[in-house]
C-alpha positions in Angstrom: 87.8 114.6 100.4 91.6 114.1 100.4 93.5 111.2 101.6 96.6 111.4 104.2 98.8 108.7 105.2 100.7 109.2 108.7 102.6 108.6 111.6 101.7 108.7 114.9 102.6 108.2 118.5 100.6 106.6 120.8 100.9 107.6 124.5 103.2 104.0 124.8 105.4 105.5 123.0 104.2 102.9 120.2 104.6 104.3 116.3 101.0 103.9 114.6 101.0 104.5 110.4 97.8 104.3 108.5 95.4 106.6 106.4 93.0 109.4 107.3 90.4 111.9 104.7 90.5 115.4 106.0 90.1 118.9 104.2 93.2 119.9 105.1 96.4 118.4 106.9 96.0 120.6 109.7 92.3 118.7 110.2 94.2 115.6 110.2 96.5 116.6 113.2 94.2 117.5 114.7 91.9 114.2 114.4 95.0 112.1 115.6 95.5 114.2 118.7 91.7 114.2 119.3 92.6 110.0 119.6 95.5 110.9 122.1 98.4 110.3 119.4 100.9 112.6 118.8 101.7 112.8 114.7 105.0 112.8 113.2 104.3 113.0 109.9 101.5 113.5 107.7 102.0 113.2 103.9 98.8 113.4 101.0 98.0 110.3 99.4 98.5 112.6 95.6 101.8 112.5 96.3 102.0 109.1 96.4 100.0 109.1 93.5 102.3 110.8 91.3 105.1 109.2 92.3 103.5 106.0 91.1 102.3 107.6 87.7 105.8 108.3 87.3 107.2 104.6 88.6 104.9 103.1 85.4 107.8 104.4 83.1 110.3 102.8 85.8 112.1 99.9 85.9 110.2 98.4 88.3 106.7 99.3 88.4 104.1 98.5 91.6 101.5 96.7 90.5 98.6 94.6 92.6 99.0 91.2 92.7 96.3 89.0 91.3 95.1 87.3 94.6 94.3 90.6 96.0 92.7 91.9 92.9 90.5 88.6 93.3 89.7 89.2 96.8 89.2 93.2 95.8 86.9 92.1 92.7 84.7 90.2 95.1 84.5 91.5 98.1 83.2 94.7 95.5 80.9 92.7 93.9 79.0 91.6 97.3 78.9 95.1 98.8 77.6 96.6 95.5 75.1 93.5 95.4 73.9 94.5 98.7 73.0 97.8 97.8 75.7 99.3 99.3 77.1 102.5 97.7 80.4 102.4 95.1 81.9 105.6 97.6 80.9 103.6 100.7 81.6 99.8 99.4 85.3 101.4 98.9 85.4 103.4 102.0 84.5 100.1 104.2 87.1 98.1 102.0 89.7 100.7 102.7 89.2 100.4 106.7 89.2 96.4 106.2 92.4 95.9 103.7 94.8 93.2 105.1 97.7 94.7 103.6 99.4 98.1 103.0 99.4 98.4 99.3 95.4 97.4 99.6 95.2 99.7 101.9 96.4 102.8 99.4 94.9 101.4 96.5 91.7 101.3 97.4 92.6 104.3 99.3 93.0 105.9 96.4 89.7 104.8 94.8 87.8 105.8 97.1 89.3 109.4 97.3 89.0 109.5 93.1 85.3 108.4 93.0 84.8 110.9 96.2 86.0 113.7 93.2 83.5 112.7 90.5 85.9 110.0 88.8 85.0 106.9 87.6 85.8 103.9 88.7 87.3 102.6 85.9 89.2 106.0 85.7 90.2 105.8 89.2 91.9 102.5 88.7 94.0 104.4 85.6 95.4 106.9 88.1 95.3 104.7 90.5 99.0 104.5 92.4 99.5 100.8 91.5 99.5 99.7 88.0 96.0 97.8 87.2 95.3 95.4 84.2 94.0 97.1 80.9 91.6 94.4 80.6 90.2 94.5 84.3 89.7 98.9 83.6 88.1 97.9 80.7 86.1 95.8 81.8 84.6 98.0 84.7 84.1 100.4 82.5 82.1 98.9 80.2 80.2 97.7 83.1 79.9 102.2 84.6 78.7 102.6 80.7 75.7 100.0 80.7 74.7 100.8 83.9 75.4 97.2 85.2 78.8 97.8 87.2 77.7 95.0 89.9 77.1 92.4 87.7 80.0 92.5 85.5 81.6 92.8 88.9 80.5 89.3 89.6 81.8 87.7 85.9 85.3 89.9 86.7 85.7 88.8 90.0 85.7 84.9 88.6 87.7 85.5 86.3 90.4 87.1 88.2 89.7 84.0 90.4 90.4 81.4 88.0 93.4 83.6 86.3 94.2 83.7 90.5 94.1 79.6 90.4 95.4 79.6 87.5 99.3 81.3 88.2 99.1 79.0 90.7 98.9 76.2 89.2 101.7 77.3 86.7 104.0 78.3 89.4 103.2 75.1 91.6 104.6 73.1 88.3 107.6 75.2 87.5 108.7 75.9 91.0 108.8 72.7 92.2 111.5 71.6 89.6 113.7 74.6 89.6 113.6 73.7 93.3 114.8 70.6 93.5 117.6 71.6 90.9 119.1 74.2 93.3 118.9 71.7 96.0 121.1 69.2 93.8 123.6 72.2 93.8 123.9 72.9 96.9 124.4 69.7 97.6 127.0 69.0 95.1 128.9 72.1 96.7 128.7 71.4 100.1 130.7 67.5 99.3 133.1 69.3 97.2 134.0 72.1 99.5 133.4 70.4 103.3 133.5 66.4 102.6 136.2 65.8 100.0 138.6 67.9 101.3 138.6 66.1 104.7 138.9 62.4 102.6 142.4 63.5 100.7 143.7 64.1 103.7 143.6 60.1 103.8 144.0 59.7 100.5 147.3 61.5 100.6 148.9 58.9 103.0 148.1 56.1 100.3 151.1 54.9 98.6 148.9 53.6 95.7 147.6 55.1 92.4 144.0 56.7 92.9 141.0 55.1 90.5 140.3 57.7 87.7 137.1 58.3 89.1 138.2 59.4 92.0 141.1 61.2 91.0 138.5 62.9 88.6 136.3 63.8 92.0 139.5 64.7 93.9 140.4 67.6 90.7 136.9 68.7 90.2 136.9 69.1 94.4 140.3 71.7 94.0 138.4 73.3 91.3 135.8 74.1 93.2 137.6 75.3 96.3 139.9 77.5 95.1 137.9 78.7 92.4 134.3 79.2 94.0 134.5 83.1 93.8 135.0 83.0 89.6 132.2 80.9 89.6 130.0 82.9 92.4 130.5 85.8 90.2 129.9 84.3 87.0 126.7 82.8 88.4 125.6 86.4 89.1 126.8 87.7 85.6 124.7 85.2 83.9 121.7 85.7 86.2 121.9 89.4 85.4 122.5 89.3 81.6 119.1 86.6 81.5 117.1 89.7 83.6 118.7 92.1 81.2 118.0 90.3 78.0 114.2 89.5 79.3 113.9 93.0 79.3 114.7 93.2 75.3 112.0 92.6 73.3 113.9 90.5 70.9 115.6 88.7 73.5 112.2 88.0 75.4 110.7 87.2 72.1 113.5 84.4 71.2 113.4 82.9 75.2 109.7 82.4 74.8 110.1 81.0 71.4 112.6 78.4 72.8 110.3 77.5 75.5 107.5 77.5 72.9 109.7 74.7 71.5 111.1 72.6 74.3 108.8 69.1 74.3 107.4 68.5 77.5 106.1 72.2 78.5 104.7 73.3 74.7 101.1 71.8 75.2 101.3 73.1 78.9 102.3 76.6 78.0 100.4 77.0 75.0 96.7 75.4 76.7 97.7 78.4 79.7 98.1 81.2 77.3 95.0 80.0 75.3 92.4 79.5 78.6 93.8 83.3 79.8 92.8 84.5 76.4 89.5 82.9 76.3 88.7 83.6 79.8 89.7 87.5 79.2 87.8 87.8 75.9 84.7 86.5 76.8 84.4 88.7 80.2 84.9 91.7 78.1 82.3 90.7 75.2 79.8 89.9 78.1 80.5 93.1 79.2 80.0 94.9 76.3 83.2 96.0 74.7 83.5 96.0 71.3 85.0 93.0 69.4 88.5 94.8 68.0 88.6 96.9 71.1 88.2 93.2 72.8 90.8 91.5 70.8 93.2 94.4 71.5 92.8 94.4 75.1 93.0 90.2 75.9 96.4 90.6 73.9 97.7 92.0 77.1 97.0 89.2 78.9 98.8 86.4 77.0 102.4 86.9 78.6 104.7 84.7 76.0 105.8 86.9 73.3 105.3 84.9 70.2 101.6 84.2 71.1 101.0 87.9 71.8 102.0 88.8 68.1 99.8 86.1 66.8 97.2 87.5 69.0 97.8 91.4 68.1 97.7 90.2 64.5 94.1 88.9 64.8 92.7 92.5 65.6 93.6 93.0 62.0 92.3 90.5 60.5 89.5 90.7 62.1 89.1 94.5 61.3 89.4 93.7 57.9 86.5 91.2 57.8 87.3 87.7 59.1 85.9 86.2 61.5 87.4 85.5 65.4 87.3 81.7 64.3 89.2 82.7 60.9 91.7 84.9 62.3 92.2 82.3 65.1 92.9 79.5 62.7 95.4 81.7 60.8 97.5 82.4 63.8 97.7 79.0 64.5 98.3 77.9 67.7 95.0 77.5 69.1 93.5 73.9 70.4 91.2 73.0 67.8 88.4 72.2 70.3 88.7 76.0 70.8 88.4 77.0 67.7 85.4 74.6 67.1 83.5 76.5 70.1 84.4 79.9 68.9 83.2 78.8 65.3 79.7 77.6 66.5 79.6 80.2 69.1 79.8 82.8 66.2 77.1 80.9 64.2 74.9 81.2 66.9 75.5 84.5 68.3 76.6 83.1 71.6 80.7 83.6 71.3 81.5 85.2 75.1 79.6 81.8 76.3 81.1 79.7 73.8 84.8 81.1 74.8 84.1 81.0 78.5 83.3 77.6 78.2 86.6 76.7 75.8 88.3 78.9 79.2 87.3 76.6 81.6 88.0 73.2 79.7 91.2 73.9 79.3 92.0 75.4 82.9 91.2 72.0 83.5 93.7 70.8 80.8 96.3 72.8 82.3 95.9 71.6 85.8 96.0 68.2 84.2 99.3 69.2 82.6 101.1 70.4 85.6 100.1 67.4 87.6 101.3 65.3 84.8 104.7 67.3 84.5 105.3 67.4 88.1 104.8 63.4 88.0 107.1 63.2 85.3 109.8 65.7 86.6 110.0 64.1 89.9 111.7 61.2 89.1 114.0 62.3 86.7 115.1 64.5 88.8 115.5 62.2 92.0 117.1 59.5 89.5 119.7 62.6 88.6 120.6 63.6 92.7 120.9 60.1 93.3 123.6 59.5 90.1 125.4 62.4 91.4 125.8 61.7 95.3 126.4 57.8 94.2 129.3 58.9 92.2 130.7 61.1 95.2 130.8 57.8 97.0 132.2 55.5 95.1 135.0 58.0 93.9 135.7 57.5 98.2 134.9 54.2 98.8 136.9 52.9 95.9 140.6 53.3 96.6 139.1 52.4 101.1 138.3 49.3 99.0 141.2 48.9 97.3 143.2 49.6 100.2 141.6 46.8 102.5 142.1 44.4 99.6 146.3 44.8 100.3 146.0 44.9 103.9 144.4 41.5 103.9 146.6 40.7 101.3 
């Protein structure tokens, strides 16, 4: 049965919007006035639908974010657990979504599977764009017959890739933060504060210190040249969006990153606990080892890992082993080559790789608790250096000053 999303009147006068299944859109109106609300417009979910097929070639394209994948993942999981229907579990998730987006996603599950589709192939038309590894995963687990249970290993490992971004964010937030802090700072003495001390200054009939006739240029800079530098900030903001758009300019940003001491190990253990996590979830679930390969690629996000990683498919096609093709690309901890290596020997690689996942989630929240620590004061000691400069550049000719009065 269809899906409609519409707006409606309530007797208040008070506009309703939400999402109803009817054969028809004249059986929705009709539904909504059978509740006592008027409805202004009606529109079928399809639409939506193909407007978001289209958006995946755009710019921009909707996609869900990974907590609510997580919560979607496992609230599935439990329903399907319970013995709940798949068309049911997604009709009661569809009623119960906290947010709009939810809301039409699993919307627009629920009115795909409804048709005959998939799961799997309802997320691939779905109007939000889903992982590659997350469809493939479900649909290995339609194709065995064992949908709930790989469910249950998808749902933690969107959790942990959940936990995960945060961790990552929580360390490179935090400095960038306190960065733009410093600035604003800086431009608020120069444009509001120094100003207002010349004015004292200018009554002086004594030669400024160099530092503070230094502070006093940098402050007219500033002022009278704050728009340049607006728009240049904006220029440079949108030539680094621009250029991460580029394949070879994304490539060489991650590269430099890939090189800057300090974040390396902490970007490199990330990208290798996704990849682990991601590969052993979909040979668990059944998919095949190059198809595997192929598909965790897409989850390591810095582009000179994901080369190394595409190139392991075809080594690997052509007879080496994961462990092999791992230690040729190069970059992988060795204790995580050592598991995959034994966990090849002994037939046992998903566990073996889940296991290398979760050591070294634990090395990266250990790494961005250890960068944070590290950042912090650095970047205190530098705000500090810069607003102590400020004041002395004012204090010292008020200093100076004093010294011939009493003189």
């Amino acid at each position: 049965m269809p899906a409609f999303e519409y707006k409606a009147l309530s007797s208040s006068g008070k506009l309703k919007k939400g999402f109803l299944e009817g054969d028809s859109e004249k059986q929705v109106r009709q539904i909504l006035r059978d509740q006592g609300l008027i409805p202004t417009e009606i529109e079928p979910l399809s639409k939506h639908e193909k407007h978001a097929l289209g958006a995946r070639q755009a710019l921009f394209v909707p996609q869900i974010k990974t907590a609510d994948l997580s919560l979607f993942t496992r609230e599935l999981y439990t329903l399907l657990d319970a013995g709940t229907p798949l068309n049911e579990a997604l009709k009661s998730m569809a009623q119960q979504a906290e947010s709009k987006q939810m809301t039409r996603f699993v919307t627009s599950l629920h009115t795909k599977v409804a048709e005959g589709h998939g799961l799997a192939s309802a997320m691939n038309q779905a109007p939000f764009k889903v992982p590659t590894d997350v469809i493939a995963t479900v649909q290995a687990g339609e194709e065995s017959g064992y949908l709930d249970k790989v469910l249950s290993r998808l749902a933690e490992s969107v959790e942990q890739r959940d936990q995960l971004n945060k961790k990552m964010k929580t360390a490179l937030i935090y400095p960038i933060l306190m960065v733009v802090v410093a600035v604003v700072i800086v431009f608020f003495l120069m444009m509001y504060v120094v100003p207002k001390v010349v004015k004292v200054f200018d009554n002086m009939q004594q030669t400024l210190p160099p530092l503070t006739q230094g502070l006093l240029s940098f402050s007219d800079f500033i002022q009278h040249q704050w728009g340049w530098l607006f728009a240049f900030a904006l220029f440079a903001w949108g030539f680094f969006v621009w250029l991460m758009r580029q394949e070879n300019g994304r490539y060489k940003v991650h590269q430099l990153m890939l090189n800057t001491p300090g974040i390396q190990r902490f970007l490199i253990y990330s990208s290798a606990a996704r990849w682990a996590r991601t590969l052993g979830v979909l040979l668990s679930s059944g998919v095949a080892i190059q198809d595997a390969l192929k598909i965790s690629a897409e989850v390591v996000t810095l582009e000179p890992l994901k080369k190394l990683v595409l190139k392991m498919v075809s080594d690997v096609r052509e007879g080496e082993s994961v462990a092999s093709a791992m230690q040729t690309a190069g970059f992988f901890p060795p204790l995580l080559l050592n598991l995959v290596r034994t966990g090849e020997g002994k037939g046992q690689l998903d566990t073996m790789l889940l296991k290398g996942a979760k050591h070294y989630e634990f090395s990266v929240e250990t790494a961005a608790n250890t960068l944070v620590s590290v950042l912090e004061p650095i970047l205190i000691i530098i705000m500090g250096a810069v607003v102590l400069t400020v004041v002395l550049a004012i204090m010292m000719p008020i200093f100076e000053m004093n010294q011939m009065v009493g003189s």
